[in-house]
C-alpha positions as CSV (number, residue, x, y, z in Angstrom):
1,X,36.0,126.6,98.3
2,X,38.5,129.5,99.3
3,X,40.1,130.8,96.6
4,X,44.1,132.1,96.4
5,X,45.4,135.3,95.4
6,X,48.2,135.5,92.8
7,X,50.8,136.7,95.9
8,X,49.5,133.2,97.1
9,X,50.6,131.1,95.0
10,X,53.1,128.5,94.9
11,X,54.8,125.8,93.2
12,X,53.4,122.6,93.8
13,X,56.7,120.9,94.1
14,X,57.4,122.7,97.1
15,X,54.9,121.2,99.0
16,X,56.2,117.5,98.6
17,X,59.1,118.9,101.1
18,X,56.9,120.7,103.6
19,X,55.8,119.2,106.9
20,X,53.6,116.4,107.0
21,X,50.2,118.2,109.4
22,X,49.8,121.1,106.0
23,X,48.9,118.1,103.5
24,X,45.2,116.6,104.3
25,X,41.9,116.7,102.1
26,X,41.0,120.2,103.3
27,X,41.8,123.1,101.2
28,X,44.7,124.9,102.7
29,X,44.9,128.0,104.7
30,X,46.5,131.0,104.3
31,X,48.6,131.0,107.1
32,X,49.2,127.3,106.9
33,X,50.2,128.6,103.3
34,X,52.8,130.6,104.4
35,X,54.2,128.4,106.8
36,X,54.7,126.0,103.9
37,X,56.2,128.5,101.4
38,X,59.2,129.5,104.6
39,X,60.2,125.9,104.8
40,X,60.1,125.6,101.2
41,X,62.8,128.2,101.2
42,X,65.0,126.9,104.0
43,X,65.2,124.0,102.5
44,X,66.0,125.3,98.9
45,X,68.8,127.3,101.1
46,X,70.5,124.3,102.6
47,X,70.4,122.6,99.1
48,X,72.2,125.9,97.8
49,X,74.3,125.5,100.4
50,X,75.0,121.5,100.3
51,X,75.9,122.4,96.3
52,X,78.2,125.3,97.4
53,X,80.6,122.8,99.7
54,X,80.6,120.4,96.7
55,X,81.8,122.7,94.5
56,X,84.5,124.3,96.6
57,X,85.4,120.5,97.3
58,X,85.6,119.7,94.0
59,X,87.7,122.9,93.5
60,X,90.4,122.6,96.6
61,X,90.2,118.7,95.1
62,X,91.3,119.5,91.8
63,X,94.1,122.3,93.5
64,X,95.3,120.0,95.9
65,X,95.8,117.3,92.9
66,X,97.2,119.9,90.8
67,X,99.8,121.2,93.8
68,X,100.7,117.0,94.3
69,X,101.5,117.6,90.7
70,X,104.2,120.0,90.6
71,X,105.3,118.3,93.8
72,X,105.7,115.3,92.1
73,X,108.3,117.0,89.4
74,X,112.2,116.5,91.3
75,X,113.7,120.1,91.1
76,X,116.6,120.2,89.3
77,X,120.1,118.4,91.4
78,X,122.3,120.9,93.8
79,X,125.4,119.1,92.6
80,X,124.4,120.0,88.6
81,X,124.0,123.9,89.0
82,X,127.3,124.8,87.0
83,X,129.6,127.8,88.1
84,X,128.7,130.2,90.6
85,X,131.0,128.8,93.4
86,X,130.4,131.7,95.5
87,X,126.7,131.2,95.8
88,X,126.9,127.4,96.1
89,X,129.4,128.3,99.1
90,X,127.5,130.4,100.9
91,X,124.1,128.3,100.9
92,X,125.8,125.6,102.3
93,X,127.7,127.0,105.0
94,X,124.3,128.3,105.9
95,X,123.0,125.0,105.9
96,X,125.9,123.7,108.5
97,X,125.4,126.5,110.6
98,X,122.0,128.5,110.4
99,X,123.4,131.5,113.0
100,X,125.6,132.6,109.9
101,X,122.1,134.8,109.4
102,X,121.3,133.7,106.0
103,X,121.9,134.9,102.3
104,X,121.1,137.7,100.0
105,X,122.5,136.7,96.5
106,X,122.3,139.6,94.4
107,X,122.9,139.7,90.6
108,X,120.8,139.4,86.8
109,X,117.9,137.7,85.6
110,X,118.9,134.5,84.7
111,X,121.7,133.5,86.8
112,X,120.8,130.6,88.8
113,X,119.2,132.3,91.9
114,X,116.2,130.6,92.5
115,X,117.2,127.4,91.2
116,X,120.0,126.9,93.6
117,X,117.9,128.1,96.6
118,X,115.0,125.4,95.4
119,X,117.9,123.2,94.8
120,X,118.9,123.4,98.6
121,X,115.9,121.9,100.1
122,X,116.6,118.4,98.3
123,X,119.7,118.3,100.4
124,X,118.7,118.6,103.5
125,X,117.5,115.9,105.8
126,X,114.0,115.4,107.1
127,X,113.6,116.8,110.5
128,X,111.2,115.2,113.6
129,X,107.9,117.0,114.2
130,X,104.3,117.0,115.9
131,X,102.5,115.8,113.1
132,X,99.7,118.3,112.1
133,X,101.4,121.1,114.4
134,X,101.0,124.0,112.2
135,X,104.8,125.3,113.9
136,X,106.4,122.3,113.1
137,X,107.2,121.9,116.6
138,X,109.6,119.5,117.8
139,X,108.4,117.0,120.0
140,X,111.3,117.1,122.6
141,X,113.1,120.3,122.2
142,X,111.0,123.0,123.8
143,X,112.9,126.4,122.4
144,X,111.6,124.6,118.9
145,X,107.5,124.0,120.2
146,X,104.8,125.7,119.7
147,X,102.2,127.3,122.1
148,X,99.8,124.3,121.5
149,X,102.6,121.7,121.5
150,X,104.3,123.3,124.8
151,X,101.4,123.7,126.4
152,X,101.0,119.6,126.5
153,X,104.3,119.1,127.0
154,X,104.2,120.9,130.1
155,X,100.8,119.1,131.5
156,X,102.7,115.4,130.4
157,X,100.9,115.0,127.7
158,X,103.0,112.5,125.2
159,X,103.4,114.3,122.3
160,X,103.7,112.3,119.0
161,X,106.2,112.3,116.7
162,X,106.9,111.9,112.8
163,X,109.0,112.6,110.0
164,X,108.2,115.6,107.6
165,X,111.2,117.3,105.2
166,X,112.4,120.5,106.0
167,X,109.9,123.1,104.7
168,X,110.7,125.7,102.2
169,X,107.9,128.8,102.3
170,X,108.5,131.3,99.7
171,X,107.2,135.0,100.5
172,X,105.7,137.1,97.5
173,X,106.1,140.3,96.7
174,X,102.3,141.0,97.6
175,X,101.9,139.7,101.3
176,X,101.1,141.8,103.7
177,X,102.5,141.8,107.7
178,X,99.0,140.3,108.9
179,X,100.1,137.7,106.4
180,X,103.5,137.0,107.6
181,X,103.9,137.4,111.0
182,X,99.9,135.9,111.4
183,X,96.4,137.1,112.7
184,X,93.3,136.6,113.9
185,X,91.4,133.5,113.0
186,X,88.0,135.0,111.4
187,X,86.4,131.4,111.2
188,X,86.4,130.7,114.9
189,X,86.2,133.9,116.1
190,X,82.4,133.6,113.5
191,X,81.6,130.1,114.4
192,X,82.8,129.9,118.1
193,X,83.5,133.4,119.5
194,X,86.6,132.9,120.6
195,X,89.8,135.2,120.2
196,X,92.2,132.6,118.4
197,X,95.8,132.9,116.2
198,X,96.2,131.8,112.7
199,X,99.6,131.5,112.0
200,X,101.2,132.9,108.9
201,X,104.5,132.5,107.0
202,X,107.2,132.9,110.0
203,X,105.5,130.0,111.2
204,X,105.3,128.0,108.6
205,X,109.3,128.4,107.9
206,X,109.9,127.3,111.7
207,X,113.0,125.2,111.6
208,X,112.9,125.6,107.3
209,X,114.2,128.1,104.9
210,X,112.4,131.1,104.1
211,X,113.2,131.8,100.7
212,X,112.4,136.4,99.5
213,X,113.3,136.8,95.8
214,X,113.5,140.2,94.5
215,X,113.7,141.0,98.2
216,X,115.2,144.9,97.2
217,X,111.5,145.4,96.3
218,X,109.8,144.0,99.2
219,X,108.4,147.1,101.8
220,X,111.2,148.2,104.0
221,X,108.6,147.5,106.9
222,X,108.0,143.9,106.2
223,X,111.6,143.2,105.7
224,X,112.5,144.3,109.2
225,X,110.0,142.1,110.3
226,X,111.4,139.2,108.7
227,X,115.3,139.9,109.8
228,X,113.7,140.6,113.5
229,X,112.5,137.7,113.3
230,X,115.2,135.5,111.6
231,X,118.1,137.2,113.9
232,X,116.1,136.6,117.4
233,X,114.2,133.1,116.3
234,X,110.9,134.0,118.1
235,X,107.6,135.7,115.7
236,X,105.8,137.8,118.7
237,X,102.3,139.1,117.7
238,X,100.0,141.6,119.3
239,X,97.1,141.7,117.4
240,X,93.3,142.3,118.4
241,X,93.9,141.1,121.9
242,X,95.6,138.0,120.9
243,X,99.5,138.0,122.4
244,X,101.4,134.9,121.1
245,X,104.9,134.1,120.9
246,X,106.0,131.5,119.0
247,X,109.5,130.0,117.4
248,X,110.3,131.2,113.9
249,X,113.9,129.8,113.6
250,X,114.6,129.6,109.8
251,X,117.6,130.2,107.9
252,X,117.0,133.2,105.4
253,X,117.6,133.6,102.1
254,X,117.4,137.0,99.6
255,X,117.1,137.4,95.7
256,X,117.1,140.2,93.6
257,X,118.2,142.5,90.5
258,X,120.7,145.3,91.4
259,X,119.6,147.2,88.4
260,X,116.1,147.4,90.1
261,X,116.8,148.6,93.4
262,X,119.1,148.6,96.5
263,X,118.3,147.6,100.0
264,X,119.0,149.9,103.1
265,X,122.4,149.4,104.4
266,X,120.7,149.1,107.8
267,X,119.2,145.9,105.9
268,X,122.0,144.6,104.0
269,X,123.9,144.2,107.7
270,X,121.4,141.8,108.7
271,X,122.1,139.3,106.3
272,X,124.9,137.4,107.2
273,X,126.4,136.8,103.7
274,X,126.0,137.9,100.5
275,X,127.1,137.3,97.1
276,X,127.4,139.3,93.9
277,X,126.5,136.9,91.0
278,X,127.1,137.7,87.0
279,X,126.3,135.4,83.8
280,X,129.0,133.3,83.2
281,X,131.0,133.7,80.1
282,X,132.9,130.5,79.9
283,X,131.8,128.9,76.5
284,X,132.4,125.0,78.0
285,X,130.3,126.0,80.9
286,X,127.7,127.8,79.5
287,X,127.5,124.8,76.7
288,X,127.2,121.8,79.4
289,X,124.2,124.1,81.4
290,X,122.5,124.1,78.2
291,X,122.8,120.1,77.9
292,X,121.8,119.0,81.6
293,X,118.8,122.1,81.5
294,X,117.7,120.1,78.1
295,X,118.5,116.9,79.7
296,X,116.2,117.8,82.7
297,X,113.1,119.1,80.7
298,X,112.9,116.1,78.6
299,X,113.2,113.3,81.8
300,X,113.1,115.2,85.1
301,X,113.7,111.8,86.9
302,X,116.1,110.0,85.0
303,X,117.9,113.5,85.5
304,X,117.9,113.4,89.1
305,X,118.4,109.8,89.5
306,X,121.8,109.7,87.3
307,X,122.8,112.8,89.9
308,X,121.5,110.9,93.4
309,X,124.5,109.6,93.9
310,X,126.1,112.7,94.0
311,X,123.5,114.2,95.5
312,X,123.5,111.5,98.1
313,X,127.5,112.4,99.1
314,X,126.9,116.1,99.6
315,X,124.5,115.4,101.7
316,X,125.7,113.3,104.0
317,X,128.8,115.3,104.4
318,X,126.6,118.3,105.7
319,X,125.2,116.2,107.6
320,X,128.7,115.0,109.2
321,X,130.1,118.8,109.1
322,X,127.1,119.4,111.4
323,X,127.7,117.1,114.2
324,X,131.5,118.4,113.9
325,X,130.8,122.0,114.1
326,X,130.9,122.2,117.8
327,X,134.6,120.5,117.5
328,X,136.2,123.2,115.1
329,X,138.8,125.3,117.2
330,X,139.6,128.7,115.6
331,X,142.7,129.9,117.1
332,X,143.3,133.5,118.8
333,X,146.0,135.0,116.6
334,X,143.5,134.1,113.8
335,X,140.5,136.1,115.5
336,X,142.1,138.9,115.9
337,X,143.8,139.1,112.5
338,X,139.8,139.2,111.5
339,X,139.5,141.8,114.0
340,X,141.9,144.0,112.5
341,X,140.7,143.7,108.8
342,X,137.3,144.3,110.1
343,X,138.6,147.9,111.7
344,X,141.2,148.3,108.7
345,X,137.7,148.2,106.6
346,X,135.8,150.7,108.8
347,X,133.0,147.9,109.3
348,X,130.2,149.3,111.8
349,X,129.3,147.1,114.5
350,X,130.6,143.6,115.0
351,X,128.1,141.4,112.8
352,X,131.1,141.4,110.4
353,X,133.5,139.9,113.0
354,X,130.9,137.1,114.1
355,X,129.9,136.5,110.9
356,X,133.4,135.4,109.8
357,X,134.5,133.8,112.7
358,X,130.8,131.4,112.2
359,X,131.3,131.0,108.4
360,X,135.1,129.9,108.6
361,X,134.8,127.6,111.1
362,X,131.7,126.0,109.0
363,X,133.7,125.7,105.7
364,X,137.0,123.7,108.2
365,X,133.6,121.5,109.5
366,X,132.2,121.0,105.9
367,X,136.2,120.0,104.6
368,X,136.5,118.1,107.5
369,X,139.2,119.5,109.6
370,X,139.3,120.6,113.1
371,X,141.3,123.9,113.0
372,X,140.4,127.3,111.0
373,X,143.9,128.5,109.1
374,X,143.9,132.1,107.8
375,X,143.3,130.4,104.0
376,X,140.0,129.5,105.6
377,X,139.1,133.1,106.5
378,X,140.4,134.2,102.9
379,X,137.9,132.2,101.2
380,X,135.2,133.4,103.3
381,X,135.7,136.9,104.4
382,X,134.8,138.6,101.2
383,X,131.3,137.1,101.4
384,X,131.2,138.1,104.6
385,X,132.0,141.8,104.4
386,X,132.0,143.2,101.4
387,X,127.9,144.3,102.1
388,X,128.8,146.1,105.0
389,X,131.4,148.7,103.5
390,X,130.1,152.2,103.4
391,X,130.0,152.8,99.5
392,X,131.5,155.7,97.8
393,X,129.8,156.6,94.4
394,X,133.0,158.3,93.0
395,X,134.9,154.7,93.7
396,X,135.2,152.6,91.0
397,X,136.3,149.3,93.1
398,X,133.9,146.9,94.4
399,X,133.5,145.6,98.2
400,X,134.9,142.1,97.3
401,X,138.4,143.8,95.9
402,X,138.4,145.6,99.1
403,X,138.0,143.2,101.4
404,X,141.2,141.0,99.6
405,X,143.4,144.0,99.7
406,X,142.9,144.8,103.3
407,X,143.4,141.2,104.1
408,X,146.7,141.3,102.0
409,X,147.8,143.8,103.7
410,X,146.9,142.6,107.5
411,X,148.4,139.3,106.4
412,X,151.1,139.6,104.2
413,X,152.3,143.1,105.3
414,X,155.3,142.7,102.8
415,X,153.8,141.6,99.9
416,X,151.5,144.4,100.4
417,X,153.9,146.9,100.2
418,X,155.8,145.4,97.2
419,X,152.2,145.6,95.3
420,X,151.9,149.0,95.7
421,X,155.6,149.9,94.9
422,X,154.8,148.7,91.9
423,X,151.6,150.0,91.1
424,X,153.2,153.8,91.9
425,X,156.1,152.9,89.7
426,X,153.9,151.9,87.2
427,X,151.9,154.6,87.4
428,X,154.9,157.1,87.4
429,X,156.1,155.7,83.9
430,X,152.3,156.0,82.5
431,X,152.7,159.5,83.5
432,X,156.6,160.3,82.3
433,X,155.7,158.5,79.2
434,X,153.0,161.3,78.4
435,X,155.0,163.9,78.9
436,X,158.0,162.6,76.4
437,X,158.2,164.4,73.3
438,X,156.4,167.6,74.6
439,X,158.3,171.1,74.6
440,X,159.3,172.8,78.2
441,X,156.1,175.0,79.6
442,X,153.8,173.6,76.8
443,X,150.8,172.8,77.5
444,X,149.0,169.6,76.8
445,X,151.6,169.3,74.0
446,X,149.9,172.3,72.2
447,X,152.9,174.8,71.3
């Protein structure tokens, strides 16, 4: 009988797996023992394998359930956020008119920042889109497609259409421009060996919201990326030999702590609006936010339900101050009075004069008028421009007071001039009334 070695010797449960021609009454073969011992080994590899996929299915199961989840919990009502009127404002003459250019709300930890811009989404409507389009192309409008959707609808191919709500893609701190504006696709180009694009955040916030909080500490680099972006609608990559362009219409929205860092001026004029935000101090106010916040933890949907009906009204009247946009008149004496408070102000470019002209005629749509009044551009302008001042360090006085004196004193010229009659006579007595009681050629009152 032929005998083994030790470097020949297997487990007998191996063999119950190998092919049918090594198993016979004959003693086996050396080389008939190796064959057996290979496709023992493949086929402990594709059982390694088959256990691999279940457990990373059981894992992206037990995500996707958890994601579902925290879906499942309502965020907390638009209409309930208390205070911060300017912020409220501003989001939602974004939402009537996405070319304002978005909104960087600045101010400390705690005040409402991310909860209103979380809050937003529940208020707007769903929107029509190629299901499974990763672009969320529309399926008629072709400046809002995607390459893959376009491409079909230009051979006649009937795209389909469904109902998804308005996507909300938050960017963190830690992604990278590959990330963002999108790359190569390493699982085709392993499997197939084809040059593809994987699309990354920009397109995933095409026709959403795109939501950067603590944007002052985001790279400079990526930022301009994202403004590009959000200012011209289109994402165009160049990576690898892949060239793409694609739709990335999206309105933009900035968080973040002063007291951590400041953004480039060049980048605070690409935002359309922004707003300085503090803690509010009102006892009554600060009392009721602790009630619905306490209200809301212990029954998120009973919260939102007793608020729908609110909820329900501001949305539909976004909804109706949309379709009427395109029927607010803005007359000329009134754009050029925003001219001149823009050059009164020093403001480089003309963002500042767009800007206002967009977001006053969205606040007459969202009250439902037809005609923009100077009170329109009052309430307005100071959100408008008071980013795009050149700052002096040595100046005490904010951007916001700025802005409503020079419009004071393009508007009300004689008012104006009254206000700062008095402020020099009041000044003047402040400084006669610390020189009374001091002797002639004394000095600071010494003798």
């Amino acid at each position: 009988m032929t005998t083994m070695s030790s470097s020949q010797t297997f487990n007998s449960s191996a063999l119950q797996h190998c092919r049918p021609q090594h198993f016979g009454r004959r003693p086996l073969r050396a080389a008939q023992f190796g064959s057996c011992q290979r496709w023992a080994c493949v086929l402990q590899t594709q059982r390694c394998q088959q256990r691999t996929n279940l457990q990373c299915h059981a894992v992206a199961a037990v995500v996707a359930e958890r994601a579902k989840a925290v879906e499942r919990i309502p965020t907390l009502p638009f209409v309930k956020i208390a205070g911060q009127e300017d912020m409220k404002l501003a989001i939602l003459l974004n939402v009537i008119d996405p070319k304002i250019g978005g909104v960087l709300i600045m101010g400390e930890r705690g005040t409402g920042k991310s909860v209103a811009v979380r809050a937003m989404v529940d208020l707007l409507p769903e929107i029509e889109v190629v299901p499974g389009d990763p672009f969320n192309s529309s399926p008629t409008d072709t400046n809002l497609m995607g390459p893959g959707a376009l491409q079909m609808y230009r051979t006649g191919e009937k795209l389909p259409k469904g109902q998804a709500k308005t996507p909300l893609v938050e960017l963190p701190l830690g992604a990278t421009e590959d990330r963002i504006c999108g790359t190569i696709d390493i699982e085709k180009a392993l499997q197939e060996g084809i040059k593809a694009y994987e699309p990354g955040l920009l397109a995933k916030a095409n026709r959403g919201i795109l939501y950067v909080d603590e944007v002052n500490l985001l790279d400079d680099g990526l930022v301009d990326v994202v403004l590009d972006s959000a200012a011209s609608g289109l994402n165009t990559v160049e990576r690898e030999g892949v060239s793409i362009i694609h739709p990335a219409k999206f309105i933009m929205l900035g968080s973040g702590n002063p007291m951590e860092g400041e953004l480039r001026p060049q980048l605070l004029d690409r935002f359309g609006m922004s707003v300085n935000v503090t803690t509010l101090l009102d006892v009554d106010v600060r009392t009721q936010m602790v009630l619905d916040k306490m209200a809301y933890e212990e029954d998120p949907d009973n919260f939102c339900y007793e608020s729908s009906k609110e909820q329900g009204e501001l949305r539909q009247r976004l909804v109706e101050a949309t379709k009427k946009l395109q029927q607010v008149h803005m007359p000329a004496d009134v754009r050029l009075k925003i001219s001149e408070i823009c050059s009164l102000l020093d403001v480089d470019g003309i963002r500042g004069d767009i800007v206002t002209n967009r977001a006053a005629k969205a606040l007459v749509a969202f009250e439902g008028r037809e005609e923009v009044s100077l009170g329109d551009v009052e309430k307005v302008i100071g959100l408008c421009l008071n980013h795009r001042l050149r700052k002096d360090p040595l100046d005490a006085m904010d951007g916001g007071t700025k802005v409503k004196l020079a419009f004071q004193r393009i508007t009300r010229p004689r008012e104006a001039a009254e206000a700062d009659r008095a402020k020099q006579e009041a000044a003047s007595k402040t400084a006669a009334g610390s020189k009374a009681g001091k002797k002639a050629g004394s000095w600071g009152g010494l003798p």
